[in-house]
C-alpha positions as CSV (number, residue, x, y, z in Angstrom):
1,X,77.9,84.0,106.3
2,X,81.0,82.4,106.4
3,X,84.5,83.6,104.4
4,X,87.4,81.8,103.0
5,X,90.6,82.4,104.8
6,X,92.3,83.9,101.7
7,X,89.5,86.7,102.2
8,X,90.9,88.0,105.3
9,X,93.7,89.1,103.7
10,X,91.9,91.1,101.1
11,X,90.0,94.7,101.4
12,X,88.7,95.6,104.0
13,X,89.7,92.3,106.3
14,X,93.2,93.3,105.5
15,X,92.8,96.9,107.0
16,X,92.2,95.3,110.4
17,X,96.1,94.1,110.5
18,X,97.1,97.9,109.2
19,X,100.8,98.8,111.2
20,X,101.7,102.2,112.7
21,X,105.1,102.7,112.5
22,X,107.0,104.0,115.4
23,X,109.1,106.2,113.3
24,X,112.4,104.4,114.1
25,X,114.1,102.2,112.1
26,X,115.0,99.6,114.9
27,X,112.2,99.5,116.6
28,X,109.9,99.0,113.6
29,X,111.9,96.2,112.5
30,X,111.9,94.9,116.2
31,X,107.9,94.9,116.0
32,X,108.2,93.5,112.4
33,X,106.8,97.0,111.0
34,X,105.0,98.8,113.9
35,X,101.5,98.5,115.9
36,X,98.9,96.5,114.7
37,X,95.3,97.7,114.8
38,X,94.5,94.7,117.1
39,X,93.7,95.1,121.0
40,X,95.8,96.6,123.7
41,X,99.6,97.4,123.4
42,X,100.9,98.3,127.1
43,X,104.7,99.9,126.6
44,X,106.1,99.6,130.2
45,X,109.1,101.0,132.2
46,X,110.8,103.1,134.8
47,X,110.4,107.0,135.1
48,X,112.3,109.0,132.4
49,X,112.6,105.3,130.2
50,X,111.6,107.1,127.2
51,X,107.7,106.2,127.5
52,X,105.7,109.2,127.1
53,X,108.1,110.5,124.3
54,X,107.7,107.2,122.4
55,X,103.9,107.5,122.5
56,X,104.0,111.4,121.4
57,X,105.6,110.3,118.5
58,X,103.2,108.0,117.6
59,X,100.9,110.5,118.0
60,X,102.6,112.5,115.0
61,X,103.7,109.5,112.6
62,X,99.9,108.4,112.3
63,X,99.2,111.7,110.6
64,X,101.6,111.0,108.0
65,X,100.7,109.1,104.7
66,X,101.1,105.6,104.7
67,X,104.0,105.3,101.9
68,X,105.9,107.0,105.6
69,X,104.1,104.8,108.1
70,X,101.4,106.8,109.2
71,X,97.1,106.7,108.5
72,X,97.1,110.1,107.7
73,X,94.6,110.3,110.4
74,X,94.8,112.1,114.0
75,X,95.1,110.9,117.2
76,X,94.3,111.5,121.0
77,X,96.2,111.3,124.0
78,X,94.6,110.7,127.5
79,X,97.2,112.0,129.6
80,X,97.2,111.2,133.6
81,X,100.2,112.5,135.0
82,X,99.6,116.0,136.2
83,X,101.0,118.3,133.9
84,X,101.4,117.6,130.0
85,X,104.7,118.1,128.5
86,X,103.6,120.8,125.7
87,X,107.0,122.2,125.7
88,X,108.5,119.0,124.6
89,X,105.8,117.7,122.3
90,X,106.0,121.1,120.4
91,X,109.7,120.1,119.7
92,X,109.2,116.8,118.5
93,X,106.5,118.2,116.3
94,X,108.8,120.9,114.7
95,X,111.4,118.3,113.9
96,X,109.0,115.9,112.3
97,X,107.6,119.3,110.4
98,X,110.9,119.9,108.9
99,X,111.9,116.1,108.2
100,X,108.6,115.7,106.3
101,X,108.2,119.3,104.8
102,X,104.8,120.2,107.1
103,X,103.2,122.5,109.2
104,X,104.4,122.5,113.2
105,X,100.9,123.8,114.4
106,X,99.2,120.8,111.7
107,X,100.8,118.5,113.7
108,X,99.7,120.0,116.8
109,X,96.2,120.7,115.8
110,X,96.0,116.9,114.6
111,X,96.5,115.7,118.2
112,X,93.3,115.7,121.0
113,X,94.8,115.7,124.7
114,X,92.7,115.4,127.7
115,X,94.1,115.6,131.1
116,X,92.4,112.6,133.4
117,X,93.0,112.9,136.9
118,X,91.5,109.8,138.6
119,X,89.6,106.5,136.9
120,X,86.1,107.9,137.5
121,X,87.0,110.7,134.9
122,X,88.9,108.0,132.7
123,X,85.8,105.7,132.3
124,X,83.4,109.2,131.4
125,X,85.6,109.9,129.3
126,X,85.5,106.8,127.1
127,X,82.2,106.3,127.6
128,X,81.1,110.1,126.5
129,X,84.0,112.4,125.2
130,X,85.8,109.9,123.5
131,X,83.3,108.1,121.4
132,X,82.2,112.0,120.3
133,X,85.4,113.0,119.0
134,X,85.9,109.2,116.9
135,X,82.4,109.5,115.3
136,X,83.6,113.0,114.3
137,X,86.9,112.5,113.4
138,X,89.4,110.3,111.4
139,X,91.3,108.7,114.6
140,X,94.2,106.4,114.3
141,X,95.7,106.4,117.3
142,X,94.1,106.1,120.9
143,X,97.1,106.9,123.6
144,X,96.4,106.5,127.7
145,X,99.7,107.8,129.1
146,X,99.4,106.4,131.6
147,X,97.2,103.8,133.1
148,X,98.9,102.8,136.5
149,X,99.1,106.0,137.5
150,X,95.7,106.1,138.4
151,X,94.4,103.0,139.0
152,X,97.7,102.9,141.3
153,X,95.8,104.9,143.6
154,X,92.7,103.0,144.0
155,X,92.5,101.2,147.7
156,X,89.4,98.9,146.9
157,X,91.2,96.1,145.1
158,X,88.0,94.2,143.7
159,X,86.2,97.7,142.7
160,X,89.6,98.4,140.8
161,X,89.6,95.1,139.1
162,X,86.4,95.4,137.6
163,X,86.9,98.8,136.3
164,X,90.4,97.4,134.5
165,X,88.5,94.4,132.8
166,X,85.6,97.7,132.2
167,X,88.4,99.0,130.8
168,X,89.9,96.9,128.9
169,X,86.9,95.7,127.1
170,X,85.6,99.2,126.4
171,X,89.1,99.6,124.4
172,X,88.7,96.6,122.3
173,X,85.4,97.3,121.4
174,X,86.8,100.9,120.1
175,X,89.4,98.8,118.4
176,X,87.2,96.7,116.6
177,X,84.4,99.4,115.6
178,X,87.0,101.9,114.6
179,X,90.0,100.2,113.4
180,X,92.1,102.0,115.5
181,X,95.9,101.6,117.4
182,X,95.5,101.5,121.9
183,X,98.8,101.9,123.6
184,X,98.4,102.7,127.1
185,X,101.7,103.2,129.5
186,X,102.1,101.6,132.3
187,X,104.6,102.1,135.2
188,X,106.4,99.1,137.3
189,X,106.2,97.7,140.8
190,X,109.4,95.9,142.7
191,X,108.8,92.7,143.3
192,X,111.4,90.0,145.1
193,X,113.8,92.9,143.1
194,X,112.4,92.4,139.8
195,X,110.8,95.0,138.0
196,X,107.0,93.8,136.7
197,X,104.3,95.8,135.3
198,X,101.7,97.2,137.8
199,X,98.0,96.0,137.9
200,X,98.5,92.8,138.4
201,X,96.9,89.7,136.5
202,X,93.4,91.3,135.7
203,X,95.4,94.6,133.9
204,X,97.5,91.7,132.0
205,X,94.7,89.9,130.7
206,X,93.5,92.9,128.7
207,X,96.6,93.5,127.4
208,X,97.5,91.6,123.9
209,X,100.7,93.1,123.3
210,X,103.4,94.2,126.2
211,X,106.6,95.8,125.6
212,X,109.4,97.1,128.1
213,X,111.3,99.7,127.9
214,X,114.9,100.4,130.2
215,X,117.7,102.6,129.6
216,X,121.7,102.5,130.8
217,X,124.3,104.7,130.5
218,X,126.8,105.2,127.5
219,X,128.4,102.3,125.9
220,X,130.1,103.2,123.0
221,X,129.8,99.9,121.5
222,X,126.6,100.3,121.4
223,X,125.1,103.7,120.9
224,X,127.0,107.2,120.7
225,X,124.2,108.8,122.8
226,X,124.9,109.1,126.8
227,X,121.4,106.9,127.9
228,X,120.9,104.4,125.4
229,X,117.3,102.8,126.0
230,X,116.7,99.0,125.3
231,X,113.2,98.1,123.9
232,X,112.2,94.3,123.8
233,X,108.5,92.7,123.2
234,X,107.4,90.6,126.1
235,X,104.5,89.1,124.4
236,X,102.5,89.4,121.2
237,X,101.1,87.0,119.2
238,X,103.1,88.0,115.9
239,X,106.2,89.0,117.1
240,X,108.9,86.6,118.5
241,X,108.6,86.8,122.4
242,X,111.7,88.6,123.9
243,X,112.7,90.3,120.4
244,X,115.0,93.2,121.6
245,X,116.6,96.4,119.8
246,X,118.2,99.7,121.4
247,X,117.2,103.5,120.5
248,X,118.1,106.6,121.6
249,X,116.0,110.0,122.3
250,X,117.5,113.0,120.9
251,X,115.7,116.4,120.4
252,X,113.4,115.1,117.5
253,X,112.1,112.4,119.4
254,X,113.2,108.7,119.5
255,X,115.4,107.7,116.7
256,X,118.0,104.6,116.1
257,X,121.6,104.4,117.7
258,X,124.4,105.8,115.4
């Protein structure tokens, strides 16, 4: 059956285009409110960029209600490099309890982690555990932190290619059926000295919306934090390519420059 155009922006077309907001002023107004509910959002960078705490808190602002950005729904968090930071997502998560008058351990309990150690593990899991824990629970937020770290280490380039586009279509689908936010992180290769995303072409293809992150050192012009950390949108099809703002990480998580 076909639909009117005007329908898609009605209930429960509209849903589809739903934004998760990053929790930071900047930023949010940088993506034009958030991440949409559409395909794959890679956030790129350098070590110690900011990545990993950027996604943990989007991990924590989909559980709130939606008049403060959030789904009110839970997320998960495929982590894939080594050791997860419990320490610091346990700090995070008691700011954000006190900000919003909630429960630490409700944030905590709200967030499913499993540790992935190579890509034969990641594709099980999204073919097995992770379709479990969506058809049992209200998810919002899908988080692969990150994906270059494993696929980094594959040797047999055209077996690693299929397994991205696998991948990358497996995630869509999840998108689609569930109505649900993908960010995976990705880390960056040298090349000719620039810094590009790793992967190659077949990783970019799956990807609908990139974003890099990069941080520098104290301007006071700027920021009154010591690393300020730049965070501009590469591509996406609703936001204006190249749009840039600056944040800074404190103790509660990432937060705007003062």
């Amino acid at each position: 059956m076909f639909l009117r155009a005007d329908n898609l922006l009605q209930h429960p077309f509209s849903t589809r285009w739903s934004k998760l907001s990053f929790g930071c002023h900047s930023i949010d107004n940088c993506t034009n409110g958030g991440i949409v509910t559409r395909g794959i959002t890679e956030i790129y960078g350098e070590a110690g960029t900011g990545k990993s705490q950027i996604l943990m808190q989007l991990c924590l602002t989909v559980q709130l209600p939606e008049k403060n950005g959030g789904f009110q729904k839970k997320a998960v968090l495929i982590y894939t490099e080594g050791k997860f930071p419990t320490i610091r997502l346990t700090q995070i998560a008691t700011q954000y309890a006190q900000k919003y008058q909630m429960i630490t351990e409700d944030f905590l309990d709200g967030i499913f982690i499993q540790l992935i150690k190579n890509t034969d593990m990641l594709m099980s899991c999204l073919s097995n555990q992770l379709l479990k824990i969506l058809e049992t629970n209200p998810i919002g937020i899908i988080v692969i932190d990150s994906i270059g770290s494993i696929f980094r280490m594959e040797t047999e380039y055209s077996e690693r290619a299929a397994k991205l586009t696998l991948l990358g279509h497996r995630l869509t689908e999840i998108v689609q059926k569930y109505n649900c936010v993908v960010v995976c992180s990705n880390q960056v290769a040298s090349v000719d000295d620039c810094l590009i995303p790793c992967l190659g072409l077949t990783w970019s293809n799956q990807v609908r919306c990139r974003i890099k992150i990069e941080k520098f050192q104290k301007d006071e012009k700027v920021c009154n934090s010591k690393v300020t950390r730049t965070f501009e949108v590469i591509y996406c099809p609703e936001i204006e390519s190249n749009k840039k703002c600056v944040f800074s990480i404190t103790n509660g998580g990432i937060s705007d420059c003062n």
